[in-house]
C-alpha positions as CSV (number, residue, x, y, z in Angstrom):
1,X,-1.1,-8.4,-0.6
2,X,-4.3,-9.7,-0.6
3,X,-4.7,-10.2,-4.4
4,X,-3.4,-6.8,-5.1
5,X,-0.4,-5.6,-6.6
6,X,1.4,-2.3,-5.9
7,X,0.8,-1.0,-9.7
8,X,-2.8,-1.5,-8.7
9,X,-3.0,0.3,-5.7
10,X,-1.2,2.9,-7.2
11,X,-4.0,2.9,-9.9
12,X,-6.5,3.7,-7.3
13,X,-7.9,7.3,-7.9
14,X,-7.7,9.9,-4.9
15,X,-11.6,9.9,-4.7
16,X,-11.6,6.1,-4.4
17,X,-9.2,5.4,-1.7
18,X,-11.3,6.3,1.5
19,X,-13.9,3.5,0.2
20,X,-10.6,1.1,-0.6
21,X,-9.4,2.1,3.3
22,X,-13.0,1.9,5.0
23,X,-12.9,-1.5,2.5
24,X,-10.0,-3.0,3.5
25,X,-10.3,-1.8,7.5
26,X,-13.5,-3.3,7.9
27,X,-12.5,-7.0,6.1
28,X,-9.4,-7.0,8.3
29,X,-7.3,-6.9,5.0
30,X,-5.4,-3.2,5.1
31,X,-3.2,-4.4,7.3
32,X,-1.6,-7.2,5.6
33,X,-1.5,-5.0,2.2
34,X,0.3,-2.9,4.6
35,X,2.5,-5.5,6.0
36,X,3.4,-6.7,2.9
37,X,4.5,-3.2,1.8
38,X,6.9,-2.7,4.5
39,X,8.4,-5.8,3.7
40,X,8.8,-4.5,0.3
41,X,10.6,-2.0,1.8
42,X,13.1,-3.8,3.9
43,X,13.7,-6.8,1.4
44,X,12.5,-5.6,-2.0
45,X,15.7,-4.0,-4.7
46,X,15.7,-0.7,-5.1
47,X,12.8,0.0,-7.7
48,X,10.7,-1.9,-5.5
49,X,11.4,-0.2,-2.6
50,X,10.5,3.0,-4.4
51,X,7.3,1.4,-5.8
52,X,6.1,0.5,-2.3
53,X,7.3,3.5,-0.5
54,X,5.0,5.6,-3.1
55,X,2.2,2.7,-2.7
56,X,2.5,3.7,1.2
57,X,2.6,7.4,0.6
58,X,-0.9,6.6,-2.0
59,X,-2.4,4.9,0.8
60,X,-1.9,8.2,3.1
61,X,0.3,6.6,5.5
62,X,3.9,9.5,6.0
63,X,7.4,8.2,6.0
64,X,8.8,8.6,9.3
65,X,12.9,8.6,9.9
């Protein structure tokens, strides 16, 4: 992620998030913190999968199955 852990975006307060999104959409960054959160999810063990699954969920994004 681009210099950002999961426990940090997971520290990002509700009010902050649609300045971290319009942040992170205009510098072309969101979707490699994204990326990099699915891979978690594929490759990661199991706490880590959780971690970014609830990163995903924080960032507003809905699983899908």
């Amino acid at each position: 992620m681009p210099n950002l852990t999961i426990d940090e975006i997971l520290a990002i307060s509700p009010d902050a998030m649609p300045d971290f999104i319009r942040k992170h959409t205009s510098s072309r960054t969101l979707s490699r913190v994204v990326k990099t959160l699915n891979r978690t999810l594929i490759d990661g063990d199991e706490a880590a999968r959780d971690m970014a699954a609830h990163a995903l969920r924080h960032l507003g994004f809905e699983e899908t199955t």
